[in-house]
C-alpha positions as MATLAB code, in Angstrom:
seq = 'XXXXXXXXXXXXXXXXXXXXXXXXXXXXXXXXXXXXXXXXXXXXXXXXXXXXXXXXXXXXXXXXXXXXXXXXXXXXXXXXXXXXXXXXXXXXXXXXXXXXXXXXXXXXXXXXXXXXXXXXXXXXXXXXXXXXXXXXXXXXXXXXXXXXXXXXXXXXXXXXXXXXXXXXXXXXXXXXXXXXXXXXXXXXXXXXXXXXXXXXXXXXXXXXXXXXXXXXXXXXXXXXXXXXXXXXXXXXXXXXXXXXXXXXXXXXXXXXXXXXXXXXXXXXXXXXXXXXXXXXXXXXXX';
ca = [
    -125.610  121.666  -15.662;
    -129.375  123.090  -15.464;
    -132.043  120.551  -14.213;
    -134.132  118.729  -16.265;
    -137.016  120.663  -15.469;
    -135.371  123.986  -16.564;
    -135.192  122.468  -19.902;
    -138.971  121.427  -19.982;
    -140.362  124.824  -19.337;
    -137.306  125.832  -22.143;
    -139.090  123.672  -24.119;
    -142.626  124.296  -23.422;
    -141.945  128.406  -23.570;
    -139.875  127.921  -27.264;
    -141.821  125.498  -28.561;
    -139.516  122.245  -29.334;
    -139.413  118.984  -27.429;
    -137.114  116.912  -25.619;
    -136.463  113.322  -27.452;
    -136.504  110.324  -25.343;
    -134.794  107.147  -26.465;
    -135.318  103.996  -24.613;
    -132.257  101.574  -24.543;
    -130.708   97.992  -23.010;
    -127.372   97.541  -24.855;
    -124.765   99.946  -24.458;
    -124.204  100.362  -28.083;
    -127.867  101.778  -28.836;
    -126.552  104.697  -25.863;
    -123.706  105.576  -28.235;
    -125.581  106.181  -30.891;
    -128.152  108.105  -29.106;
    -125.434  109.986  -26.983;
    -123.343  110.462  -30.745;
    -126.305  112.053  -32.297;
    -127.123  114.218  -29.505;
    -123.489  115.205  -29.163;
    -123.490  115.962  -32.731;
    -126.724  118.474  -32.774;
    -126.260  119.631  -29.360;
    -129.387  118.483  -27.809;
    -130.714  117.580  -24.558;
    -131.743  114.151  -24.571;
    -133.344  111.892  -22.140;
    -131.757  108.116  -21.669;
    -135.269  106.054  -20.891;
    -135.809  102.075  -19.442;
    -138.644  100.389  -18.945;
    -139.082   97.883  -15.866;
    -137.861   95.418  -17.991;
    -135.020   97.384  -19.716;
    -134.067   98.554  -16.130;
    -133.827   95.271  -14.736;
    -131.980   93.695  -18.058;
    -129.329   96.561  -17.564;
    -130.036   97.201  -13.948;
    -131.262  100.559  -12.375;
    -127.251  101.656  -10.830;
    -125.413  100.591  -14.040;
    -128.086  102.714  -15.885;
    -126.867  105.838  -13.508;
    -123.394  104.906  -13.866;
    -123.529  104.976  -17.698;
    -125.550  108.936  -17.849;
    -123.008  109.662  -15.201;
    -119.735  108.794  -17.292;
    -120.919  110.295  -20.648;
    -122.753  113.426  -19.283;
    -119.344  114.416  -17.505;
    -117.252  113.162  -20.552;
    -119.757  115.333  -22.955;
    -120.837  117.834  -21.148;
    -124.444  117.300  -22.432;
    -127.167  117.411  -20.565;
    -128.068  114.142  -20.462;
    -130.868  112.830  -18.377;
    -132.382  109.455  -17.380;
    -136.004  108.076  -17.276;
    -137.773  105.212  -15.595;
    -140.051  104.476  -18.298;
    -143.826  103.205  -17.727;
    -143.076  102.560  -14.271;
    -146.237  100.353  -12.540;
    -145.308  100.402   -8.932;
    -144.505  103.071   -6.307;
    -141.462  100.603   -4.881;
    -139.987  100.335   -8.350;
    -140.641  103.934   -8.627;
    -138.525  104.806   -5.207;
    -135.716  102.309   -6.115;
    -135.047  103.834   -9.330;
    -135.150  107.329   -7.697;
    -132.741  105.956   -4.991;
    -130.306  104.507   -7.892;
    -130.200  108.619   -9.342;
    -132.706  108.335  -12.001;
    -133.634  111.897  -13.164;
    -136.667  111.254  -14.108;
    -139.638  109.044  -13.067;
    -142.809  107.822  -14.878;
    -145.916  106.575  -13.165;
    -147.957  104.464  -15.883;
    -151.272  103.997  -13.409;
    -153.779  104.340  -16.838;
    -155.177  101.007  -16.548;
    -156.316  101.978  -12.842;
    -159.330  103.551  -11.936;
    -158.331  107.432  -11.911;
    -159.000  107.707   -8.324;
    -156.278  104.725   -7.573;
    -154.109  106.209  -10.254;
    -154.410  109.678   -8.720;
    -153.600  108.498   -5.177;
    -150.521  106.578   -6.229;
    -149.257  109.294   -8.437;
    -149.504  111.803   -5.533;
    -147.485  109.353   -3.754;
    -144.551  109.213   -6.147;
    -144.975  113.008   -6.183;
    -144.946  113.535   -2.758;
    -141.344  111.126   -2.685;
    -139.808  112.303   -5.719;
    -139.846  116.111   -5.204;
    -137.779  116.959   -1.760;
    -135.165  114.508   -3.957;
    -135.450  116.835   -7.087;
    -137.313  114.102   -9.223;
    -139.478  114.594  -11.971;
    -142.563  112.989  -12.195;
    -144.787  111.879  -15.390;
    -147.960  111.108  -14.467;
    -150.218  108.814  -17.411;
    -153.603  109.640  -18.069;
    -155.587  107.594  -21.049;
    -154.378  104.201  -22.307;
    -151.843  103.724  -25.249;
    -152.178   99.988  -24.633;
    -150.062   97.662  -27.444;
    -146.897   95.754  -26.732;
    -143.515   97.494  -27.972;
    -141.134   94.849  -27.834;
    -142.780   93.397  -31.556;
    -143.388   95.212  -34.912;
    -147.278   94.532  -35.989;
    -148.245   92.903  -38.857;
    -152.068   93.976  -38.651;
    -153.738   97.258  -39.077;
    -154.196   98.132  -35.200;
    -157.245  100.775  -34.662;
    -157.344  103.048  -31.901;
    -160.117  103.058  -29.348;
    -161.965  105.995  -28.794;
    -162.366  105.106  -24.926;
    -158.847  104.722  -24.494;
    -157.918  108.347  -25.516;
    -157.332  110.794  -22.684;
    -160.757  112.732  -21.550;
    -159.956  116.139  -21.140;
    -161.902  116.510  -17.736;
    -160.050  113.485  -16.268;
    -157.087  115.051  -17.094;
    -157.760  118.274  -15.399;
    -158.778  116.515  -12.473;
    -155.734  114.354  -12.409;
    -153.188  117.404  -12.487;
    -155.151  119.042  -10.200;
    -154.781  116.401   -7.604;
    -151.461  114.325   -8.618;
    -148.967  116.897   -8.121;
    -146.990  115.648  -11.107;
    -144.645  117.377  -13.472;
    -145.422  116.757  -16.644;
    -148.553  114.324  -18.056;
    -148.102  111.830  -20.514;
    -151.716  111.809  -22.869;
    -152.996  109.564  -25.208;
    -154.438  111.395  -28.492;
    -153.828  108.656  -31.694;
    -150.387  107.227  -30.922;
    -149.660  103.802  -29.532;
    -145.989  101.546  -28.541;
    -144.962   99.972  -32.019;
    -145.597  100.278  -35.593;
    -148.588   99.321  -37.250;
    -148.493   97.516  -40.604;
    -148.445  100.725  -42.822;
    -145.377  101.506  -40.583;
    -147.017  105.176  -39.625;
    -149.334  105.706  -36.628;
    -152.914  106.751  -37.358;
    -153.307  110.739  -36.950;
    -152.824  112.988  -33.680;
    -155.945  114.341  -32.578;
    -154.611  117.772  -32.664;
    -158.199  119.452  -31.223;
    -157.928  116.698  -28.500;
    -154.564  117.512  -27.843;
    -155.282  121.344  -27.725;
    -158.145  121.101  -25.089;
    -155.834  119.140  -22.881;
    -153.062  121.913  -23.216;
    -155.170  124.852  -22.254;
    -155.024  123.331  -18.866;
    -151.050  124.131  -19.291;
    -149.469  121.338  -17.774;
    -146.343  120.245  -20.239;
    -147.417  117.288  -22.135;
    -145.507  114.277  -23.396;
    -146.195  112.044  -26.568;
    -145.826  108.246  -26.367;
    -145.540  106.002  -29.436;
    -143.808  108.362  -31.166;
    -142.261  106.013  -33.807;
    -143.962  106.104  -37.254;
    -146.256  108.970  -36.136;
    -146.790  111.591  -39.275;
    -143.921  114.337  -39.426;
    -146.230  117.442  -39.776;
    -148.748  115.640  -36.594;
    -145.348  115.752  -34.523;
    -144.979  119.477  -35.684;
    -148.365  120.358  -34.447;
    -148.306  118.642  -31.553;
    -145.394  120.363  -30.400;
    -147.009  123.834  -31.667;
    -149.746  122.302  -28.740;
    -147.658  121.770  -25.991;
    -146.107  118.309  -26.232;
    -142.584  118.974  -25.086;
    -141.023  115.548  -24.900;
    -141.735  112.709  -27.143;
    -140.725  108.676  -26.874;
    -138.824  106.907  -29.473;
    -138.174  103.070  -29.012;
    -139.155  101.036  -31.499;
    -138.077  103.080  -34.644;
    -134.250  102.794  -32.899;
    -134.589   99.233  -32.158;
    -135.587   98.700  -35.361;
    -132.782  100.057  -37.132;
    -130.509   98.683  -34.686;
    -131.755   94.702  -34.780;
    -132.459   94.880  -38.499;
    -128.886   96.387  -38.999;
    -127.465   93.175  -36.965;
    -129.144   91.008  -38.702;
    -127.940   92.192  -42.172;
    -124.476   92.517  -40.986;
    -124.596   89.158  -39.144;
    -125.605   87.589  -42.317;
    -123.062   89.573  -44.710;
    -119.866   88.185  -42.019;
    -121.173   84.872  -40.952;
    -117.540   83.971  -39.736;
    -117.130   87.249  -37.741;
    -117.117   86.371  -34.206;
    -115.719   89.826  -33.083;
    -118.466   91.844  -31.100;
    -116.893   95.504  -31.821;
    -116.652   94.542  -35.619;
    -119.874   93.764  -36.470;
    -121.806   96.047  -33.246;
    -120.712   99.683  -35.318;
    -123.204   99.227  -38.169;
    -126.052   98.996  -35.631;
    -124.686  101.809  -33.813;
    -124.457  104.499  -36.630;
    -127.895  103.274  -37.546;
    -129.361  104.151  -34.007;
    -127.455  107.483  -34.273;
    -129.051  107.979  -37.466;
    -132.451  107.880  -36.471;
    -131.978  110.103  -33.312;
    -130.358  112.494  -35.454;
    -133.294  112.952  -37.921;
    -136.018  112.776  -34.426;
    -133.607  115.570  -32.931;
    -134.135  118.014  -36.298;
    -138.108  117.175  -36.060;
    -138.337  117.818  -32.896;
    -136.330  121.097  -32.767;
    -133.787  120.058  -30.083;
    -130.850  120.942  -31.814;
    -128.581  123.392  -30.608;
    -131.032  124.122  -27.342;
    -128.273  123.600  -24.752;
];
């Protein structure tokens, strides 16, 4: 199977990105591993700390492991928003694929020496690194019922950037230009700032997208026209999975059979990846 890296510069060079779906049940990786499986795409399996630690950095290994060799896909795995270099190292040590340094709330200079750190560990191992730059801020584990407005300040300065890449060492660099973790009330993210965006590529450094639930179809579009080449999804799948649960729950009330009323929530995950996979142009890239 080619590297994950092969299929970043795939993507960057063709113009399509790489999906990420974050998970912590089992059932919302069969969905996400059905849809991929179904529009054979490369997809990246991602945990946050606390996703990581609810289903535990080696059974998160074990799991890719199984159902990339029963699939064949290329199937890869991402420590998501990591805030530590030792959390960083043990989840490298477990066989994570993928790392991601989340140092925006430091001072650059503290977020460019820690970055170069994980770098420095990650790459004789094969590792690749996402380095942060810019805040995103907002918590993802609620849906919002206000309006939430983006700061200017916290959007990624194209000069801080360029002097973060040139010093980190880091693969790939996740930017903040209009998206944020969660839904607003409207359910859609304000707008990409596509001219933003566009500065920041020109430095040509593949970019990722975070937030990318609710975010405008034809911003995604652009933004991938503008070097974004993988982009998060989390809370639009959890979404359809807990609000699926909770309908069929309510529908069965005497069903105490896990398998029996767990499949609705799984086709719904698989749904949304499916229609993220077509946006992004994944499909059929392996």
């Amino acid at each position: 199977m080619k590297p994950l890296k092969y299929y970043f510069k795939k993507a960057y060079k063709e113009k399509f990105a790489i999906g990420q779906f974050n998970f912590s049940t089992f059932e919302q990786v069969k969905g996400i591993v059905a849809a991929a499986q179904n529009l054979k795409s490369p997809i990246i399996l991602g945990t946050s700390e606390g996703e990581s630690k609810f289903v535990g950095l080696q059974e998160a290994v074990a799991l890719r492991n199984v159902l990339r060799n029963k699939t064949g896909l290329p199937i890869f795995l991402n420590l998501d928003h990591g805030k530590s270099f030792d959390y960083l190292k043990k989840a490298i040590a477990a066989g994570y694929d993928m790392v991601h340094f989340d140092g925006s709330k430091l001072p650059l200079e503290e977020n460019i020496k820690i970055s170069s750190q994980v770098a420095k560990y990650a790459k004789w191992r094969s590792v690749v690194v996402e380095g942060e730059v810019g805040r995103f801020g907002t918590d993802a584990s609620r849906l919002y019922t206000e309006k939430f407005e983006i700061k200017e300040e916290n959007l990624t300065k194209p000069e801080e950037a360029k002097q973060y890449l040139h010093m980190a060492n880091v693969d790939v660099l996740a930017v903040s230009v209009g998206t944020f973790h969660g839904l607003d009330v409207s359910g859609a993210s304000p707008h990409i700032r596509l001219e933003k965006l566009q500065e920041i590529n020109a430095i040509g450094v593949p970019l990722v997208l975070h937030g990318g639930s609710g975010t405008p179809e034809e911003d995604i579009r652009k933004a991938i026209q503008s070097g974004i080449v993988k982009i998060n999804i989390n809370t639009e799948s959890r979404v359809a999975f807990s609000h699926t649960l909770r309908k069929t729950l309510e529908a069965n009330k005497e069903e105490i059979t896990p398998y029996k009323y767990l499949q609705d929530s799984v086709q719904a995950v698989q749904q949304v990846v499916e229609e993220k996979i077509k946006l992004f142009g994944s499909n059929n890239r392996i």
